[in-house]
C-alpha positions as CSV (number, residue, x, y, z in Angstrom):
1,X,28.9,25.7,7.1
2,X,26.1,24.8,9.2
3,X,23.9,27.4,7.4
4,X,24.6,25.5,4.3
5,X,23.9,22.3,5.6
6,X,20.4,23.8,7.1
7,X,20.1,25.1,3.4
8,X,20.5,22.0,2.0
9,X,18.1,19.9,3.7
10,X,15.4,22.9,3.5
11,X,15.9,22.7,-0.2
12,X,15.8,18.8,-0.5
13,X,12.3,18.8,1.8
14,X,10.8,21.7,-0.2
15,X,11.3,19.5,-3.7
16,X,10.3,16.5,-2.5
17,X,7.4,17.7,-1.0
18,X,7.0,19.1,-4.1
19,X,7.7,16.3,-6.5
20,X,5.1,14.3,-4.0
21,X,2.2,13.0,-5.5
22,X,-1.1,14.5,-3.9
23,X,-1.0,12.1,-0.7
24,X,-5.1,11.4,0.0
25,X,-5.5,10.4,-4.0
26,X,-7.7,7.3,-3.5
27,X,-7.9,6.7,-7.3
28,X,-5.0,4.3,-7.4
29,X,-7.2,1.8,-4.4
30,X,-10.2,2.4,-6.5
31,X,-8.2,1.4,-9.6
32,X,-7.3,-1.3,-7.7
33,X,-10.5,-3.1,-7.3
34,X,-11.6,-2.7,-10.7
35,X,-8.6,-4.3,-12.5
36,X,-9.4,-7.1,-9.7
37,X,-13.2,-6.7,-10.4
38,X,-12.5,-7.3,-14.0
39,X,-9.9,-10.5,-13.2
40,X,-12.7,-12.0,-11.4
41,X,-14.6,-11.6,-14.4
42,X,-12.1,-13.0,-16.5
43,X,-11.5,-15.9,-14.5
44,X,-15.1,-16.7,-14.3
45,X,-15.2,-17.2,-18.2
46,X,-12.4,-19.1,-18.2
47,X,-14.5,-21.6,-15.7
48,X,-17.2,-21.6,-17.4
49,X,-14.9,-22.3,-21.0
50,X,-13.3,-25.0,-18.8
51,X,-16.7,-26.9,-17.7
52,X,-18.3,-26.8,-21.4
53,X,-14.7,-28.2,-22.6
54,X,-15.4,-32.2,-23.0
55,X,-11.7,-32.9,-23.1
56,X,-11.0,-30.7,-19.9
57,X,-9.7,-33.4,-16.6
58,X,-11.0,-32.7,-12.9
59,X,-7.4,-31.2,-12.4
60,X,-8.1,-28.0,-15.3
61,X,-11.6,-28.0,-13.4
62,X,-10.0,-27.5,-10.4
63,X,-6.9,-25.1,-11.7
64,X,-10.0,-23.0,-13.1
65,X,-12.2,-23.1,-9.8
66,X,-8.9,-22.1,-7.6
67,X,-7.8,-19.4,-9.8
68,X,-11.4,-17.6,-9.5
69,X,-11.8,-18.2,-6.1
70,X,-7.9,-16.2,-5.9
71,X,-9.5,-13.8,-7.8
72,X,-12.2,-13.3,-5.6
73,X,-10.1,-12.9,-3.1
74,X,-8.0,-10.5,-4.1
75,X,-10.9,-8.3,-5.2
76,X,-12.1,-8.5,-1.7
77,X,-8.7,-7.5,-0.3
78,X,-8.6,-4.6,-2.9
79,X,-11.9,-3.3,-1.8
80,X,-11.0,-3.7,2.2
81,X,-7.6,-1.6,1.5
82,X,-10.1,1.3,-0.7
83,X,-12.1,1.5,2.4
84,X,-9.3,2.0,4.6
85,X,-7.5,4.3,2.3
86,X,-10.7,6.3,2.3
87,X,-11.2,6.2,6.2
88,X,-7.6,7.4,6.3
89,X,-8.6,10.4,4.4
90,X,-11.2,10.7,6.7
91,X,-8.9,10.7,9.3
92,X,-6.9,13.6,7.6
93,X,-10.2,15.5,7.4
94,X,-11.9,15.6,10.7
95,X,-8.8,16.8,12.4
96,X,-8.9,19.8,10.2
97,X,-12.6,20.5,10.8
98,X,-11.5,20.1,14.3
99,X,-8.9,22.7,13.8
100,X,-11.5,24.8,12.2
101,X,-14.5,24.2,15.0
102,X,-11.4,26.0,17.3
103,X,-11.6,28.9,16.0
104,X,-13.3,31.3,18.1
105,X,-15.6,33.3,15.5
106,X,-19.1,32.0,14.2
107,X,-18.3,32.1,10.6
108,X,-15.9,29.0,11.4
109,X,-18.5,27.5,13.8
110,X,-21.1,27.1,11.4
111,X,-18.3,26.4,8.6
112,X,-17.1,23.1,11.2
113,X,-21.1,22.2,11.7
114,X,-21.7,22.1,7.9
115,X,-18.2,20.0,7.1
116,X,-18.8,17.8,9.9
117,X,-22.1,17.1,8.5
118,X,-21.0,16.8,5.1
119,X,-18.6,14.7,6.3
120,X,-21.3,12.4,8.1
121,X,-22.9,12.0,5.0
122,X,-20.3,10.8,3.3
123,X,-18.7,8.9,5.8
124,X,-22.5,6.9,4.9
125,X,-21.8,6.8,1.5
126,X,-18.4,5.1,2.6
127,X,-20.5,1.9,3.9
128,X,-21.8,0.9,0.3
129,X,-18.3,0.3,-1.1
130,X,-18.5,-3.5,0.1
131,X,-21.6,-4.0,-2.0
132,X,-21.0,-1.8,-4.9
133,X,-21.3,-3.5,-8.1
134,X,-18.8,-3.5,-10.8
135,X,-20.4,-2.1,-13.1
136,X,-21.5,0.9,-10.6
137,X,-17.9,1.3,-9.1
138,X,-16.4,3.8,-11.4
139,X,-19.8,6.0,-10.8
140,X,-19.2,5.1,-6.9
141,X,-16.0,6.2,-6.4
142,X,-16.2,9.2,-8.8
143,X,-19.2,10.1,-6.3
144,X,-16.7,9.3,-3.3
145,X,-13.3,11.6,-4.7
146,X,-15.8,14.4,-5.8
147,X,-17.3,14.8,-2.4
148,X,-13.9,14.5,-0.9
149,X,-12.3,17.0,-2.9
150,X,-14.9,19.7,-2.7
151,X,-15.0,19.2,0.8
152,X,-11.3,19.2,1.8
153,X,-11.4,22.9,-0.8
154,X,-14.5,24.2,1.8
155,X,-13.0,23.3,4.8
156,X,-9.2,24.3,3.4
157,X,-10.4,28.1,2.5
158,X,-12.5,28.4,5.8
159,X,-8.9,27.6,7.5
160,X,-7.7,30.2,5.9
């Protein structure tokens, strides 16, 4: 009975690991920001539509001003939680370049001195996501997920 019950919960781990999403995607943050990149947008049209509208009152004015400014805001929270997504992931890497600077032979020395600059650069390239345009985003964090990925692959088959 108790090997069954051991079975069990061994089995139900294994498939939901496996079900499991990859757990550093970052796309869905950087999604994130430009579906509230492009609300900002939209919102800033419809201010615009509201000002040049001679029948509009100070209250649509307002309703219009508020709803940007929200809009603003939220794009702002949507970039802070990309960057700490991302810093997460950062996280996730340096302890296993750490794991990999442990190992006593000098093919995984120099492996850890190249990730860890690697790493530093794009920890760098991490700082522009504040001031990243829309229209350069996608670019940006196509640039960002790239890096990542080929990085985590190096420093995953130098563990190895």
């Amino acid at each position: 009975m108790r090997n069954l019950i051991w079975i069990s919960a061994l089995t139900a781990s294994l498939a939901f690991a496996g079900c499991k999403k990859k757990q550093d995607d970052t796309g869905a943050a950087a999604n994130a920001v430009q579906k509230n990149a492009e609300n900002v947008n939209d919102q800033a049209k419809d201010l615009n539509k509201t000002e040049n509208d001679k029948d509009s009152k100070p209250s649509d004015l307002n309703k219009a001003q508020g709803d940007l400014q929200q809009a603003k805001d939220d794009l702002s929270a949507a970039k802070d939680k990309y960057s700490i997504t991302v810093r997460d992931r950062l996280q996730k890497l340096d302890v296993k370049i750490n794991e990999l600077e442990a190992k006593t032979d000098a093919k995984s020395k120099q492996a850890a001195v190249d990730a860890k600059a690697r790493r530093d650069q794009l920890a760098s390239q991490l700082d522009m996501a504040k001031t990243t345009t829309q229209a350069d985003w996608d670019r940006f964090t196509k640039g960002v997920n790239d890096s990542f990925d080929k990085l985590e692959s190096d420093v995953n088959d130098a563990l190895k």
